[in-house]
N, C-alpha and C positions, 0 to 999 in steps of 0.2 A: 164038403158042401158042393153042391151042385151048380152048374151055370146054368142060365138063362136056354129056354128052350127057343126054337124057330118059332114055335106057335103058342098061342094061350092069352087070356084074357090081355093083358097089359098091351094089347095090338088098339086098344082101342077104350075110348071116353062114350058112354052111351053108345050110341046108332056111330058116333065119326070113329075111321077108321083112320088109326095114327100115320101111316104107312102110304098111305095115299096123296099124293101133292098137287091140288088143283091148281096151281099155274105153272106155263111152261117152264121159269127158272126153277121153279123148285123140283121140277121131274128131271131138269137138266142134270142137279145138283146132288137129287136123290142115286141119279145112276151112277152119276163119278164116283159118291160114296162107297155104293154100295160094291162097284167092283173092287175099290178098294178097301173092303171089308170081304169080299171074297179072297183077297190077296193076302191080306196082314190076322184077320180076325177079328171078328166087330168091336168084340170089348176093347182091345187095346185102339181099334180107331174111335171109340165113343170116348177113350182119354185124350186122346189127341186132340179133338174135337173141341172137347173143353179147355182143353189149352188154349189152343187157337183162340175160343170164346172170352176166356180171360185176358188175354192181349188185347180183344179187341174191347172188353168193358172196359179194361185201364182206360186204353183211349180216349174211347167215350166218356168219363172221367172227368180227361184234360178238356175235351169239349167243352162238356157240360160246366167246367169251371171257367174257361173263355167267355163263355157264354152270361154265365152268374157278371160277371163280372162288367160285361157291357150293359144288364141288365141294373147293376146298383148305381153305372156310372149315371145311366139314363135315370135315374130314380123311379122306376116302374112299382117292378111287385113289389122289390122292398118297402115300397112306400106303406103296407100294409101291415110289416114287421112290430112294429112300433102300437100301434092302435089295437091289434090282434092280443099283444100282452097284456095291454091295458085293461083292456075288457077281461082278458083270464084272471089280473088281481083281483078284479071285483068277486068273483066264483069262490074264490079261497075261503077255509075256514079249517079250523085245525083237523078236524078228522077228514076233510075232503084231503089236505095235505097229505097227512096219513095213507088214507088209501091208493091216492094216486102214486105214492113214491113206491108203496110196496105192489101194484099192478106195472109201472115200467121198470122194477129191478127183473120181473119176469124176462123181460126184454133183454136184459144187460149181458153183461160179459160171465155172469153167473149161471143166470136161470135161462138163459138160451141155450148153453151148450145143454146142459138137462133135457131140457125137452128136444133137441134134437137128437143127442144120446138114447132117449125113453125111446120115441116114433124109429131109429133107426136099427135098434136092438130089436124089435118088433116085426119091423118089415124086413128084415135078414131073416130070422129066425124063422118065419111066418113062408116066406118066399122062397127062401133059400136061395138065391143067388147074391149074385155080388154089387147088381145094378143100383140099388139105393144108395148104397154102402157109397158107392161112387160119384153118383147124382147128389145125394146132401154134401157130401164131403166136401167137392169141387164147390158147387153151391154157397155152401159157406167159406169155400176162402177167398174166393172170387170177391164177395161182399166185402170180405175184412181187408183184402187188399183195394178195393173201391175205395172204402172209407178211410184206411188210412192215405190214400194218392191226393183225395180229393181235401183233406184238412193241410198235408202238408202244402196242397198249389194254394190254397184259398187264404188259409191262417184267419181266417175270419173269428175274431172275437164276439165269444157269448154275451147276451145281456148280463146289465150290471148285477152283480151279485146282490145289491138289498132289493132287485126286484124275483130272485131267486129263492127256490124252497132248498134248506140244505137236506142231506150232502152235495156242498158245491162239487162242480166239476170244472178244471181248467184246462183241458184240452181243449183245440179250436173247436169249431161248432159247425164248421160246414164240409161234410154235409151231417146230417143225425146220425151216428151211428147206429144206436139203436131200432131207428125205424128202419134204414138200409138193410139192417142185418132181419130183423122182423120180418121183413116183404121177402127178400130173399129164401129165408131158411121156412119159413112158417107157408110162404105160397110153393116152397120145393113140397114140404107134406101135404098139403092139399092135392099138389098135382098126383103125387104117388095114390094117396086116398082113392082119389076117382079113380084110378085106374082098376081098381077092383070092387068097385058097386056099381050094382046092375039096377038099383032103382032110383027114379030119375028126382022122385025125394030127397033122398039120401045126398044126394048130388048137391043138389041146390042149398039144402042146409052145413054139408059141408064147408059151402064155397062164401054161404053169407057168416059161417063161423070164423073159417079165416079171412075176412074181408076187413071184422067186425073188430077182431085183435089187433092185423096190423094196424088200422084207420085211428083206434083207438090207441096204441102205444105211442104214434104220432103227435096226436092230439096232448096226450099225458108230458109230452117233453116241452112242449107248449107252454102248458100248464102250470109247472112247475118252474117255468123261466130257466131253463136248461137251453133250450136252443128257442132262436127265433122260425119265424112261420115259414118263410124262404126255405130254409135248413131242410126242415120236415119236408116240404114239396120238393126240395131237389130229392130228397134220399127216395120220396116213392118212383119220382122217374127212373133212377138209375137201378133202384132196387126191380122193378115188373123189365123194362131191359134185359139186363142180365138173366133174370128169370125167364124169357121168352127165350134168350138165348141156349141155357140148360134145354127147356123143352125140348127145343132144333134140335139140340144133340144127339137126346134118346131119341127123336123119332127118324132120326136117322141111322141112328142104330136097331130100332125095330124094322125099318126098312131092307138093314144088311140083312139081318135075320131071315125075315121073309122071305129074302130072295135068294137065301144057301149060304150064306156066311155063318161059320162056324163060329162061337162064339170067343174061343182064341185058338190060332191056328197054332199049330200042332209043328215043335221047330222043323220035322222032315220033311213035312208037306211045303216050306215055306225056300228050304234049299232044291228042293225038287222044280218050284217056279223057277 
């Protein structure tokens, strides 16, 4: 298999060019990068990278649980927890049940790894380098290590089970896992998507397709009184997060590229520094 070239479409989403960093910290940051991607090898600094990014989602994490937390003392959003379900019994009806359970098993610990499988098998194949391979990968553990950080600080117990559709579930509930890992994995294939369609169509219905699923797998855990509405709203923040974070990554790896980094250096070239 092949690696990643210096040049070629994935440089760029439409007319933005990925490689480009309009404020000064990020030209600052692009340049530290990149010589150290002249030094080490891009690819192996786009792992690093996401490492790095993964510490720093834990993190944020434990924030966003501080945070939950000063938020339920205050009785804010949660206030909304409660009335939100209420209103979704009303909706129920055996075959909405029905459908809604088997549209978020899609989501689950099941049918997420499938469709990330399917879209990654695809984009190797297709691409032949090793970048997706990397970007989902990380992508998705990043999430699953979010999700579980943020259940075990929170322990936040689900609504009561007879306001629940079965199969129950009894792990804590905060944050969704589901939707975390959703926005995560499912906004990692979008971004890859775009990078290889050139009409601005194509673009736009991409982006309201996967909008459309995570928003709705969200809603679906709602719905089914699996988790409360809180839950959902913390997993999209920390889920688009993490996902901005991924992004940073490759575009700083398409950065080293650009600018002569070899995609892994070569161990004599590396004793020879």
């Amino acid at each position: 298999m092949q690696t990643d070239r210096p040049e070629g479409p994935d440089h760029h989403v439409g007319d933005v060019d990925l490689t480009t960093w309009r404020t000064r910290a990020g030209r600052v940051g692009a340049d530290r990068w990149a010589a150290l991607g002249d030094r080490w090898g891009a690819l192996p600094l786009l792992m690093l990278t996401l490492a790095i990014g993964v510490g720093v989602a834990v993190v944020g994490t434990w924030a966003a649980s501080e945070v939950y937390d000063a938020v339920r003392e205050a009785d804010d959003v949660a206030v909304l927890d409660r009335p939100v379900l209420d209103w979704m019994l009303t909706l129920r009806s055996p075959v909405a049940d029905t459908l809604v359970t088997w549209w978020t098993d899609v989501a689950g610990t099941i049918g997420m790894p499938i469709v990330a499988l399917g879209f990654l098998l695809g984009f190797t194949i297709q691409r032949r380098a090793w970048t997706p391979l990397v970007l989902l990968v990380a992508a998705s553990g990043g999430s699953l290590l979010m999700t579980v950080a943020g259940k075990d600080l929170i322990g936040r117990a689900r609504p009561p089970l007879g306001d629940a559709v079965p199969p129950y579930e009894h792990s804590p509930s905060f944050p969704s896992g589901h939707t975390l890992n959703a926005t995560v994995i499912v906004g990692t294939i979008v971004y890859l998507l775009l990078l290889r369609q050139s009409r601005l169509v194509t673009r736009v219905w991409t982006i309201v397709a996967g909008t459309a699923f995570v928003v709705s797998v969200g809603i679906s855990r709602v719905f089914l009184g699996h988790h409360w509405l809180t839950d959902v709203l913390a997993a999209w923040a920390l889920g688009l997060a993490w996902l901005a974070l991924v992004i940073t990554a490759h575009r700083l790896y398409l950065t080293a590229l650009r600018r002569g980094a070899r995609p892994v250096k070569p161990l004599r070239d590396r004793r020879a520094a």
